[in-house]
N, CA, C and O atoms as a CHARMM CRD file, in Angstrom:
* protein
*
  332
    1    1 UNK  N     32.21500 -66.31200  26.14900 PROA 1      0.00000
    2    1 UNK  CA    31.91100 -65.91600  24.78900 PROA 1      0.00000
    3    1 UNK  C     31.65800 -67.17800  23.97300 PROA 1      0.00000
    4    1 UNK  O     32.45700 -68.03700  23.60000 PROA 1      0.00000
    5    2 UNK  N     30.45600 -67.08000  23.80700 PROA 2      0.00000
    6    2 UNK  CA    30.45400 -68.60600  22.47900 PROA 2      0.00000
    7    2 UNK  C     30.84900 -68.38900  21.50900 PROA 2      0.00000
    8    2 UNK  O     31.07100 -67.24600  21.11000 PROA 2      0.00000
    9    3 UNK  N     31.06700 -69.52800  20.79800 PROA 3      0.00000
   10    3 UNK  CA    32.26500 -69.90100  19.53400 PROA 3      0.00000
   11    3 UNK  C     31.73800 -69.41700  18.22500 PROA 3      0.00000
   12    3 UNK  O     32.47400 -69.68400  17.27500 PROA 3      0.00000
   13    4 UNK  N     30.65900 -68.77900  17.94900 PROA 4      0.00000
   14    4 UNK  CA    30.38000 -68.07700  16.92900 PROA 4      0.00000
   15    4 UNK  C     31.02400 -66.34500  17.20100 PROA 4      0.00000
   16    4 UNK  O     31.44800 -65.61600  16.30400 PROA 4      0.00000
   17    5 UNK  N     30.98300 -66.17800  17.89900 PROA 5      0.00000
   18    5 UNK  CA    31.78600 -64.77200  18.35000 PROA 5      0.00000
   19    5 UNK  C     32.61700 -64.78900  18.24900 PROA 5      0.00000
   20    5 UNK  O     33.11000 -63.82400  17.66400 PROA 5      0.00000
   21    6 UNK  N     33.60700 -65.99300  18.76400 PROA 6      0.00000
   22    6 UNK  CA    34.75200 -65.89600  18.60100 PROA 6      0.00000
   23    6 UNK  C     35.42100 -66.01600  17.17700 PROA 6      0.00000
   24    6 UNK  O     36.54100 -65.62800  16.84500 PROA 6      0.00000
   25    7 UNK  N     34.52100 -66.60700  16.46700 PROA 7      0.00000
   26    7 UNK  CA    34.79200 -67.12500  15.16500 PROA 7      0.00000
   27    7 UNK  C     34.82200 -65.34600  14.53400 PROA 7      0.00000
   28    7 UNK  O     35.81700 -64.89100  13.96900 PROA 7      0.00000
   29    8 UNK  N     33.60300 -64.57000  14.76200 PROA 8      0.00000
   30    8 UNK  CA    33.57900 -63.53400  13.98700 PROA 8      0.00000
   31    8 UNK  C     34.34500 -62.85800  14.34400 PROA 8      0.00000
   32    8 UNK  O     34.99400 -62.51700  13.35500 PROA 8      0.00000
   33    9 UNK  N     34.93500 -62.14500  15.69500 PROA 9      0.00000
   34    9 UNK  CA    36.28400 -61.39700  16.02700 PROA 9      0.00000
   35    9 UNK  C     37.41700 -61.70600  15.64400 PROA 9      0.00000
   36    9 UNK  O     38.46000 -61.13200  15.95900 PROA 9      0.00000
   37   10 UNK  N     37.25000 -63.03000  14.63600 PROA 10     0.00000
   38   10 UNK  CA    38.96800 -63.65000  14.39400 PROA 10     0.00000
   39   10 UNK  C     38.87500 -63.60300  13.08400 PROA 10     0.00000
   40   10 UNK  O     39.91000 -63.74300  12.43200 PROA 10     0.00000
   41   11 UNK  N     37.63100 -63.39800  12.42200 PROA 11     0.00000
   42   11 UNK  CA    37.60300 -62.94500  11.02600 PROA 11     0.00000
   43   11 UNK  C     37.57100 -61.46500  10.90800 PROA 11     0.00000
   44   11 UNK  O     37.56800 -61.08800   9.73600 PROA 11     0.00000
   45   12 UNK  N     37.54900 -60.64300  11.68700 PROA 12     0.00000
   46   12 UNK  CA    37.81700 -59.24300  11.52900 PROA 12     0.00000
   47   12 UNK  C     38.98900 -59.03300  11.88600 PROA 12     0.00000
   48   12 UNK  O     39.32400 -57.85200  11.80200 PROA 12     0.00000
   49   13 UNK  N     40.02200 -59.98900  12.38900 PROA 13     0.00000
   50   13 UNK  CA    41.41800 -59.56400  12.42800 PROA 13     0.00000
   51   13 UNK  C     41.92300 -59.01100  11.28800 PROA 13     0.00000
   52   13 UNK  O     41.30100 -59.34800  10.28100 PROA 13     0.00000
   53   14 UNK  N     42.54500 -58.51400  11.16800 PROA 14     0.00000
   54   14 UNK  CA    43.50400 -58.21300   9.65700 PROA 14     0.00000
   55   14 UNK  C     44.79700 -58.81600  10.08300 PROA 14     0.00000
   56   14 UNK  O     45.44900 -58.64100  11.11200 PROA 14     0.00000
   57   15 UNK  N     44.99500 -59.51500   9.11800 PROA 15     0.00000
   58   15 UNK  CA    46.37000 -59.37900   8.79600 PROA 15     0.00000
   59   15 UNK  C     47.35800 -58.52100   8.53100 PROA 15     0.00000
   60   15 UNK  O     47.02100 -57.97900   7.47900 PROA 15     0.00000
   61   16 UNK  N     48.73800 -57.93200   8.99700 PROA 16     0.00000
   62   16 UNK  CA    49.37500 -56.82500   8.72600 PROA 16     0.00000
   63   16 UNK  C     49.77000 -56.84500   7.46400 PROA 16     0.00000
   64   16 UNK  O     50.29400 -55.80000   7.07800 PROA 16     0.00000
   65   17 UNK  N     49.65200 -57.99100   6.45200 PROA 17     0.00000
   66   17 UNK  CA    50.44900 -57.91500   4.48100 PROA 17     0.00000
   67   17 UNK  C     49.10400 -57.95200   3.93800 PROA 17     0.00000
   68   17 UNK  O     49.03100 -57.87700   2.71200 PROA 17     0.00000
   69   18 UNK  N     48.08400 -58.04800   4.56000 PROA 18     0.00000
   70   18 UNK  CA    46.57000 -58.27200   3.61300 PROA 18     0.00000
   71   18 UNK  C     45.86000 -57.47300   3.55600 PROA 18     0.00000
   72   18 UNK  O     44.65600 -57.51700   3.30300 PROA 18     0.00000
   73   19 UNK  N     47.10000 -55.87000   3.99000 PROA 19     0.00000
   74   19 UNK  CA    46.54600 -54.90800   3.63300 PROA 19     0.00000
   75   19 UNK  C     46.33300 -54.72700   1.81500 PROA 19     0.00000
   76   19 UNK  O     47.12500 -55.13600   0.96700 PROA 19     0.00000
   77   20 UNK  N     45.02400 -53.99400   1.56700 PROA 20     0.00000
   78   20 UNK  CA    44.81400 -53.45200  -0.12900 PROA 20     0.00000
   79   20 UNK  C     45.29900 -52.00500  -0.30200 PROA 20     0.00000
   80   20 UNK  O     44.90300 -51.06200   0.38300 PROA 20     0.00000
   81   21 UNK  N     46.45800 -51.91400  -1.57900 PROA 21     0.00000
   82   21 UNK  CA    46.52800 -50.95100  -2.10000 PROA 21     0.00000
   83   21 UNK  C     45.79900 -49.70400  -2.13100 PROA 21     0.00000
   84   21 UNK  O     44.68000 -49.85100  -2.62300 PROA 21     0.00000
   85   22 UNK  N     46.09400 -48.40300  -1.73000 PROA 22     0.00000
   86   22 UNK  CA    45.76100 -47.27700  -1.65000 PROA 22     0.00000
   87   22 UNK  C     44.99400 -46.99000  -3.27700 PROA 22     0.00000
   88   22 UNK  O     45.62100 -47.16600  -4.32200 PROA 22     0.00000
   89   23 UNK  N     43.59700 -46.54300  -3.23400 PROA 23     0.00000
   90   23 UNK  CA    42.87000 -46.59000  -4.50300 PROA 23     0.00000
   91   23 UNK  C     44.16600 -45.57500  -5.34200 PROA 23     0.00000
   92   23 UNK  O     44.41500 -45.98300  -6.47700 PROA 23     0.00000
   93   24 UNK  N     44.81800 -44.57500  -4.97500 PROA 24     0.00000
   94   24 UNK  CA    45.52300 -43.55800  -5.48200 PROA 24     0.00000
   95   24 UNK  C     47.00100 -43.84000  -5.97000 PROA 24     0.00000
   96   24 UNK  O     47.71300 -43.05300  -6.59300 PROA 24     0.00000
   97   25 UNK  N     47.37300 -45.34800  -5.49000 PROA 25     0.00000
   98   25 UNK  CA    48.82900 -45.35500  -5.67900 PROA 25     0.00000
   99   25 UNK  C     48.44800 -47.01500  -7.00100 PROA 25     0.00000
  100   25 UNK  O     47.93800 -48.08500  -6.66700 PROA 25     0.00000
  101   26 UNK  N     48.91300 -46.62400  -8.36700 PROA 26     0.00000
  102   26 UNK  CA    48.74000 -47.93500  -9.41900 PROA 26     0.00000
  103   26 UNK  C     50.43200 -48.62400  -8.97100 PROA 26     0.00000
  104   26 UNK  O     51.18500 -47.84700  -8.38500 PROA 26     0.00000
  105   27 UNK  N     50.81200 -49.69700  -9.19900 PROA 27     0.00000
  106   27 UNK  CA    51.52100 -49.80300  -9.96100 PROA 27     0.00000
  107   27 UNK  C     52.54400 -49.81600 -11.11100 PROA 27     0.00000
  108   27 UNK  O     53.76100 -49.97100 -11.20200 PROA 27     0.00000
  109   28 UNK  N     51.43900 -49.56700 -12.01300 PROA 28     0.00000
  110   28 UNK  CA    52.32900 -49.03600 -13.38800 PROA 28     0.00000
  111   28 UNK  C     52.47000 -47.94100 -13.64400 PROA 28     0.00000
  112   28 UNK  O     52.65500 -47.54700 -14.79600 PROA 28     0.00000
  113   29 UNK  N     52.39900 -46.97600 -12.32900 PROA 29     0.00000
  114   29 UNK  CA    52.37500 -45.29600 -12.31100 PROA 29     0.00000
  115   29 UNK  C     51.48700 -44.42900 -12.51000 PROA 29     0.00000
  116   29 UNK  O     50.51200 -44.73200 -11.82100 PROA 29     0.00000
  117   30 UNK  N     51.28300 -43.39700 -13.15700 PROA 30     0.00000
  118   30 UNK  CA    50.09400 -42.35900 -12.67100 PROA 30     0.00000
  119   30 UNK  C     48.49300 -43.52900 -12.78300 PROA 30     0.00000
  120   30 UNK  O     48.36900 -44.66200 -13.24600 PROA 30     0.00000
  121   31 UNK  N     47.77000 -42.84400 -12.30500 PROA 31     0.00000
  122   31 UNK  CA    46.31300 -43.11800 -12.19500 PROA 31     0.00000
  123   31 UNK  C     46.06300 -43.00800 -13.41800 PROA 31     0.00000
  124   31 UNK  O     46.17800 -41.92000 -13.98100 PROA 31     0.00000
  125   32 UNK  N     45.50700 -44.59700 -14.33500 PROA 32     0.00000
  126   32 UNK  CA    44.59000 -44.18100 -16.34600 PROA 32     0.00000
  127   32 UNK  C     44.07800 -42.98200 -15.97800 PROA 32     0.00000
  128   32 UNK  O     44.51000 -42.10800 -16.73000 PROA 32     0.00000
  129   33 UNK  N     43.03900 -42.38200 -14.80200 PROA 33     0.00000
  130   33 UNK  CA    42.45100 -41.29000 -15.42400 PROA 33     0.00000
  131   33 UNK  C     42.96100 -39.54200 -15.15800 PROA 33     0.00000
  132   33 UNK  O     42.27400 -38.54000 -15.35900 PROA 33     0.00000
  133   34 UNK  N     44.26700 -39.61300 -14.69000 PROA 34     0.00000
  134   34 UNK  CA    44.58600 -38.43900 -14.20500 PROA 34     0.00000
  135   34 UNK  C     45.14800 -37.96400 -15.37900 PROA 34     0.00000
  136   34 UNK  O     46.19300 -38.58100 -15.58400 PROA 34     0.00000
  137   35 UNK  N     44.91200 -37.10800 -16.28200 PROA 35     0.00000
  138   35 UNK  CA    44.99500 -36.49400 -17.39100 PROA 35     0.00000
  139   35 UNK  C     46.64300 -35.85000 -17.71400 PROA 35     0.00000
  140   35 UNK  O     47.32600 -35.96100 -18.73200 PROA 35     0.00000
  141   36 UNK  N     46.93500 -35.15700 -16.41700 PROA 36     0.00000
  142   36 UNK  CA    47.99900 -34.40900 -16.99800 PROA 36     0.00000
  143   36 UNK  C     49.06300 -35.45500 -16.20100 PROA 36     0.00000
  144   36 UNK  O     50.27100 -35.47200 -16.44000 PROA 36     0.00000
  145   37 UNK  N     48.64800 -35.99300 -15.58600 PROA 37     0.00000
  146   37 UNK  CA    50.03400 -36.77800 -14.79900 PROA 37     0.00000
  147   37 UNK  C     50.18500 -37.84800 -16.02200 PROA 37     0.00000
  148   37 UNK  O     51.24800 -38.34300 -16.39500 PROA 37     0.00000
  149   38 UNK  N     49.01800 -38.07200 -16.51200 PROA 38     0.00000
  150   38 UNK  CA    49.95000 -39.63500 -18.39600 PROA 38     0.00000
  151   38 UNK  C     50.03200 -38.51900 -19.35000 PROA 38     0.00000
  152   38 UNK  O     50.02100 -38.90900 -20.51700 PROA 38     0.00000
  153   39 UNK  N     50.11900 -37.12300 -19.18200 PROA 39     0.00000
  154   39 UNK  CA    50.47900 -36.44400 -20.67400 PROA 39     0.00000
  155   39 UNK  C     49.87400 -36.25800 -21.20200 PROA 39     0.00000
  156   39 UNK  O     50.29200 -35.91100 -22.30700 PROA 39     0.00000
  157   40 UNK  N     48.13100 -36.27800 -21.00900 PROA 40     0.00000
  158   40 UNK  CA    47.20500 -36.09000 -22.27000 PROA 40     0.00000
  159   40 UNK  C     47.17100 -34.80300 -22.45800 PROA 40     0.00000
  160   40 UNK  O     47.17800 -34.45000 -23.63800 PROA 40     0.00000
  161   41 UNK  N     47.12200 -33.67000 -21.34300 PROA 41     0.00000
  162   41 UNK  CA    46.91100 -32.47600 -21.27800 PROA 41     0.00000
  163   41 UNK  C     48.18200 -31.57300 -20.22600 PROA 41     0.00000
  164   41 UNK  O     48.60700 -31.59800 -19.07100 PROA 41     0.00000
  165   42 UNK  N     48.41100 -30.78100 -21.58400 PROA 42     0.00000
  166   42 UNK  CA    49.93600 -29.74900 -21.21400 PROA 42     0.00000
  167   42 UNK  C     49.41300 -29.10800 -20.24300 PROA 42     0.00000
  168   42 UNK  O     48.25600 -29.03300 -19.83000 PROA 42     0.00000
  169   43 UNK  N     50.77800 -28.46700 -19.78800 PROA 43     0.00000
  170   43 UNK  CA    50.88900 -27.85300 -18.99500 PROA 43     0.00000
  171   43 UNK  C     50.24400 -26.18000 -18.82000 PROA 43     0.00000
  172   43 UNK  O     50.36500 -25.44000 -17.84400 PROA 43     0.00000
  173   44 UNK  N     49.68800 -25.97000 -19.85000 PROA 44     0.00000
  174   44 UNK  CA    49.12600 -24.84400 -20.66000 PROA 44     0.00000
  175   44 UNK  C     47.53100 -25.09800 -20.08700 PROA 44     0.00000
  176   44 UNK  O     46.76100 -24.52200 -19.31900 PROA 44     0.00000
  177   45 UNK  N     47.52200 -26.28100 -20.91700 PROA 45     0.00000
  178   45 UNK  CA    45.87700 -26.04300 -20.69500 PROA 45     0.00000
  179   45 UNK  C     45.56100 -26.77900 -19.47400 PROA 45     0.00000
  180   45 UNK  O     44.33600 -26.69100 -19.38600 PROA 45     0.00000
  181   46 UNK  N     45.96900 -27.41600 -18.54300 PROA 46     0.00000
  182   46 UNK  CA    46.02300 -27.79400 -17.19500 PROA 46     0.00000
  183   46 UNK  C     45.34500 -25.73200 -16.43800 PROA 46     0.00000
  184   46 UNK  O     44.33200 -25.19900 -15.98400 PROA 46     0.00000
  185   47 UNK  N     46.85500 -25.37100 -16.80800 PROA 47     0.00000
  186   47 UNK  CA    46.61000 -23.86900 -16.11900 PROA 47     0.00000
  187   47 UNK  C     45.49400 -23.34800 -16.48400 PROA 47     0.00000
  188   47 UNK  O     44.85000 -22.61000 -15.73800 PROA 47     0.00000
  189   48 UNK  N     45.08600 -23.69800 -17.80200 PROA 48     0.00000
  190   48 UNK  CA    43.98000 -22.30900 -18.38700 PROA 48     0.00000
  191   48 UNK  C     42.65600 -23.20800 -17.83100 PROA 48     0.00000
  192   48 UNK  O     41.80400 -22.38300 -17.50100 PROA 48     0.00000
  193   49 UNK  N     42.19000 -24.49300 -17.61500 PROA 49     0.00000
  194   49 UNK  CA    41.56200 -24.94300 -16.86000 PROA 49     0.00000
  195   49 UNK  C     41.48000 -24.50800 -15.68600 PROA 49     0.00000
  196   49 UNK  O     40.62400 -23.63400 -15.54600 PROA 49     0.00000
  197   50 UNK  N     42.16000 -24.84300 -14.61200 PROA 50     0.00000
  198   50 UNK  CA    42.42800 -24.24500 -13.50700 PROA 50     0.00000
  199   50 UNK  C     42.28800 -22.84600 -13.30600 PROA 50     0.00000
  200   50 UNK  O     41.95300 -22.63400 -12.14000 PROA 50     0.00000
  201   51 UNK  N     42.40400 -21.86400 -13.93700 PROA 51     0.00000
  202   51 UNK  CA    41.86900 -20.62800 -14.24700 PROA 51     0.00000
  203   51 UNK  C     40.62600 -20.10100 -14.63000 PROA 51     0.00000
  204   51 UNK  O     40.42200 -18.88700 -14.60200 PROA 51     0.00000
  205   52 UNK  N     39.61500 -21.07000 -15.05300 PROA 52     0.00000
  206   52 UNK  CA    38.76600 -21.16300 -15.50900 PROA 52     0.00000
  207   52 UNK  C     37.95500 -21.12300 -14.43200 PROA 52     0.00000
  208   52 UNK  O     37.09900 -20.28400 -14.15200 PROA 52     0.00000
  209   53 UNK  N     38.32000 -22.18800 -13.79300 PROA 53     0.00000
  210   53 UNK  CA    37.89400 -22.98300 -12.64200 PROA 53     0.00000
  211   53 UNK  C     37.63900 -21.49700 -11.72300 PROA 53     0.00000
  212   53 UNK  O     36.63100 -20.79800 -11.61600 PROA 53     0.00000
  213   54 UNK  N     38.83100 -21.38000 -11.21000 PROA 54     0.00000
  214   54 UNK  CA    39.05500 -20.36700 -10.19600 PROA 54     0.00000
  215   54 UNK  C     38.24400 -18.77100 -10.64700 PROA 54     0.00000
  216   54 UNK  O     37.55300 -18.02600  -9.95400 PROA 54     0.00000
  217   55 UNK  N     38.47000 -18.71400 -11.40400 PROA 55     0.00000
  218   55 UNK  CA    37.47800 -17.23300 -12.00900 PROA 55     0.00000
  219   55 UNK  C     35.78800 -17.16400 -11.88100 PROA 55     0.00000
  220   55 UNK  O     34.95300 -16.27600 -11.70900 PROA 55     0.00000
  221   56 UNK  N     35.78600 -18.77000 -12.08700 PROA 56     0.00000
  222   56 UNK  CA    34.04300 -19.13600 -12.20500 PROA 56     0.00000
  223   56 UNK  C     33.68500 -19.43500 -10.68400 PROA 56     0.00000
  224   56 UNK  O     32.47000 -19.53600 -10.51800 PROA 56     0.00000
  225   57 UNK  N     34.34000 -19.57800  -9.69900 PROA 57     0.00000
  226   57 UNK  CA    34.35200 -20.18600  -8.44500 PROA 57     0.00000
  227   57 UNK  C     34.35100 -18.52100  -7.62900 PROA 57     0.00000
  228   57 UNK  O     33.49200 -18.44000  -6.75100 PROA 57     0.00000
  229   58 UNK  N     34.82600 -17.81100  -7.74500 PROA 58     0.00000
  230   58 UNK  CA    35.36300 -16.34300  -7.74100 PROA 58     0.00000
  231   58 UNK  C     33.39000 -15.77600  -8.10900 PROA 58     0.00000
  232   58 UNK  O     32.71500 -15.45100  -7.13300 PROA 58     0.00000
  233   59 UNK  N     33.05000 -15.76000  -8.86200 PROA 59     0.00000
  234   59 UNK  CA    32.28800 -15.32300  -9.29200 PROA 59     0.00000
  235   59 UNK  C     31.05500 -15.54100  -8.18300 PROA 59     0.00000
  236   59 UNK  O     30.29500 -14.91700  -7.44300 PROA 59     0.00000
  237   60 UNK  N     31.38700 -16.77000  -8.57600 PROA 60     0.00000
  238   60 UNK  CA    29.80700 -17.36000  -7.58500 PROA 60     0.00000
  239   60 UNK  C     29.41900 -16.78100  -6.34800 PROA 60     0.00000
  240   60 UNK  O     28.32000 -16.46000  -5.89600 PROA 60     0.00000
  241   61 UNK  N     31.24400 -16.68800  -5.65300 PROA 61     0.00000
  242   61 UNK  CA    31.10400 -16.55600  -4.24000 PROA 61     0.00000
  243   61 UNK  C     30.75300 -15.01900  -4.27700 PROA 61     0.00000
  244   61 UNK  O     29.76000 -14.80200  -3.58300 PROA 61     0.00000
  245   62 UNK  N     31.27400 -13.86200  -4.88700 PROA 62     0.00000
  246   62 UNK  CA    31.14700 -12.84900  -4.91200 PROA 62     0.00000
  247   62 UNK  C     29.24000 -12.68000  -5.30300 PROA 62     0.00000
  248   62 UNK  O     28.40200 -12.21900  -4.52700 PROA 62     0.00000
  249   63 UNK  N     29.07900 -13.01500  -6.19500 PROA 63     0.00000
  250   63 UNK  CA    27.72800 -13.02500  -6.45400 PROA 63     0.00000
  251   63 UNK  C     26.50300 -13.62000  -5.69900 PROA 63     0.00000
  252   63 UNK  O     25.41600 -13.05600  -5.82800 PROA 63     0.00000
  253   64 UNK  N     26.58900 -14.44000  -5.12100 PROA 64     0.00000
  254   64 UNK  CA    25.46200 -15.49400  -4.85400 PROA 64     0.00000
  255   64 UNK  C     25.91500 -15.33100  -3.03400 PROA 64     0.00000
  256   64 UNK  O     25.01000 -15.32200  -2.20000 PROA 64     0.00000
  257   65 UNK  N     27.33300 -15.21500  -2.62700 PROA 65     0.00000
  258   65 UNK  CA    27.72700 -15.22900  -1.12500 PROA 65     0.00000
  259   65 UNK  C     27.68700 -13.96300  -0.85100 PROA 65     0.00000
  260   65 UNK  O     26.63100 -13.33100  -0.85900 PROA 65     0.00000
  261   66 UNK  N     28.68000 -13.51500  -0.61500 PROA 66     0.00000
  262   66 UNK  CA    29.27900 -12.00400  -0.68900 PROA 66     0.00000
  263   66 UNK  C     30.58000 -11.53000  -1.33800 PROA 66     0.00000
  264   66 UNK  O     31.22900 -12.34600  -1.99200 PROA 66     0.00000
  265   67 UNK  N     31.05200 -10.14600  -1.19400 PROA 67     0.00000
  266   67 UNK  CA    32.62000  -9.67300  -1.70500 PROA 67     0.00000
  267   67 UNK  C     33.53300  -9.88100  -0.97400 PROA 67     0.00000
  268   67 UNK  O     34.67800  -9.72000  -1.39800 PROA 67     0.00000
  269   68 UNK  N     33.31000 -10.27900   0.27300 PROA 68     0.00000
  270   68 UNK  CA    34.29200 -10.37700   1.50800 PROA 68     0.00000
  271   68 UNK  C     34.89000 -12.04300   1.51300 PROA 68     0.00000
  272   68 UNK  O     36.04800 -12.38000   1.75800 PROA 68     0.00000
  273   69 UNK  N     34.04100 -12.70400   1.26100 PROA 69     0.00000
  274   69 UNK  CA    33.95900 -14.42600   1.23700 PROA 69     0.00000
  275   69 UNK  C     34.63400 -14.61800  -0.33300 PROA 69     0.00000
  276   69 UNK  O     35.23900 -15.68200  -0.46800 PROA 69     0.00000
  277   70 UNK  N     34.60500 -13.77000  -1.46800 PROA 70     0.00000
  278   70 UNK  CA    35.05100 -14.07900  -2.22500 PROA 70     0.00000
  279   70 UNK  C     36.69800 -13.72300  -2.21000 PROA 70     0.00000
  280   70 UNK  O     37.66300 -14.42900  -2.50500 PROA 70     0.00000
  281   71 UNK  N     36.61300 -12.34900  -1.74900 PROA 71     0.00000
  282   71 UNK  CA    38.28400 -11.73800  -1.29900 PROA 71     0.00000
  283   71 UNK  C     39.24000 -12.71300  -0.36300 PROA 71     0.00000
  284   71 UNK  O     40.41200 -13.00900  -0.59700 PROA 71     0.00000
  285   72 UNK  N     38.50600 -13.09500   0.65100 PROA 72     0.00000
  286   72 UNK  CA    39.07600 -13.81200   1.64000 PROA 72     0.00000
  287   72 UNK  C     39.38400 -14.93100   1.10300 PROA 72     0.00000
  288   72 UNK  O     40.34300 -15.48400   1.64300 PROA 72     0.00000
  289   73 UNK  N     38.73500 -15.68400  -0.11300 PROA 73     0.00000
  290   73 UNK  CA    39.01100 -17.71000  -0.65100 PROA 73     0.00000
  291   73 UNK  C     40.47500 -17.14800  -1.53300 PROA 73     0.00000
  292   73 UNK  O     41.65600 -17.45300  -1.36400 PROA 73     0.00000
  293   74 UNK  N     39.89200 -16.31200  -2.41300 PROA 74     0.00000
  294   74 UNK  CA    41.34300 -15.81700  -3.57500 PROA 74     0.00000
  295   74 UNK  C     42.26800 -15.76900  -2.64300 PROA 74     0.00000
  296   74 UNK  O     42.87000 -16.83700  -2.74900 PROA 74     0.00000
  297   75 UNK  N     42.76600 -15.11100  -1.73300 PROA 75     0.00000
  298   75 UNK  CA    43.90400 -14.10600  -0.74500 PROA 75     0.00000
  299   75 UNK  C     44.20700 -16.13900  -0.41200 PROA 75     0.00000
  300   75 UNK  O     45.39000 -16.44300  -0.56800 PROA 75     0.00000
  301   76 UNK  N     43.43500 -17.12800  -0.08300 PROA 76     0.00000
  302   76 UNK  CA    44.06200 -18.07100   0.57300 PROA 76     0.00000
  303   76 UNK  C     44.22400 -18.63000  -0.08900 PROA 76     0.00000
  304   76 UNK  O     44.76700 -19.61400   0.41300 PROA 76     0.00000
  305   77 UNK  N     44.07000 -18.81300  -1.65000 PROA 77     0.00000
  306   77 UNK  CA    44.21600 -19.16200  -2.25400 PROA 77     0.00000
  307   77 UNK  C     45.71800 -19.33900  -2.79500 PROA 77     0.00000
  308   77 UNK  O     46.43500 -20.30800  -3.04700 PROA 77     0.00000
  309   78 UNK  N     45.87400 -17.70600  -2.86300 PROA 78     0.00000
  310   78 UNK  CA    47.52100 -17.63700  -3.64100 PROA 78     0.00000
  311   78 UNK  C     47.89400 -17.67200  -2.58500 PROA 78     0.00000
  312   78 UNK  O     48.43400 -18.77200  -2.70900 PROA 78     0.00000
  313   79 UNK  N     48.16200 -17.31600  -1.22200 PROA 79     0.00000
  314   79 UNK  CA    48.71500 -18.17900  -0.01500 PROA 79     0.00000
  315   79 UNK  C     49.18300 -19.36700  -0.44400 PROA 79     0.00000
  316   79 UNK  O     50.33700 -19.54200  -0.83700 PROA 79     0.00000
  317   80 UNK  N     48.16400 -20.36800  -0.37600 PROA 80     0.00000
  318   80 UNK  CA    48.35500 -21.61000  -0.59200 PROA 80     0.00000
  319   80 UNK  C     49.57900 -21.68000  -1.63600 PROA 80     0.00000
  320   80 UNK  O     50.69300 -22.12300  -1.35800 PROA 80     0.00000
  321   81 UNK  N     49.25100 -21.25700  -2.66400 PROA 81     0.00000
  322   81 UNK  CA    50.15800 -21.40000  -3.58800 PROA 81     0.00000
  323   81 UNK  C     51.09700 -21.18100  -4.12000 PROA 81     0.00000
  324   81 UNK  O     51.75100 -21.61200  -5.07000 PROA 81     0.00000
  325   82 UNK  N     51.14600 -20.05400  -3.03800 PROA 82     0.00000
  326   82 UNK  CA    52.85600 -19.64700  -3.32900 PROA 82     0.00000
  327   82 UNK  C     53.55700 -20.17100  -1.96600 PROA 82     0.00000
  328   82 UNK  O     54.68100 -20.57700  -2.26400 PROA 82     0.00000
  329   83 UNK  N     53.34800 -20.28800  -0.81600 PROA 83     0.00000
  330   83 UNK  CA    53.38300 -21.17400   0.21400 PROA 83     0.00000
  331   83 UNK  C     53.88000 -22.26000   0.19700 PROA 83     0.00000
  332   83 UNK  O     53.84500 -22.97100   1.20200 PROA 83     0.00000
């Protein structure tokens, strides 16, 4: 192996501490832009978002997919969530 190869396989080593921080985990605690985890937005309107969400998502599939594909996401849905 010539010494430019070797040079580049020893620069793709990693180091095991020179690993970089997970984009998801700060330091100074929640993520600036995650809304309800710094308090900008209650617990209220988190839900009525999320409801929003899910009703309009509901819709689509029933409309544009079918009634069966829409029955079947809801049903795994609250699964999920009460789960």
């Amino acid at each position: 192996m010539g010494k430019s190869r070797h040079r580049a396989r020893r620069r793709l080593r990693r180091h095991p501490q020179s690993r970089a921080r997970p984009a998801h985990r700060c330091a100074d605690g929640p993520h600036p832009r995650a809304a309800a985890a710094s308090g900008q937005l209650t617990e209220r309107e988190a839900l009525a978002f999320a409801a929003v969400l899910g009703v309009a998502a509901m819709a689509i599939l029933a409309f544009l997919v079918n009634l069966l594909t829409a029955v079947l996401t809801f049903l795994s849905l609250i699964g999920y969530a009460v789960i």
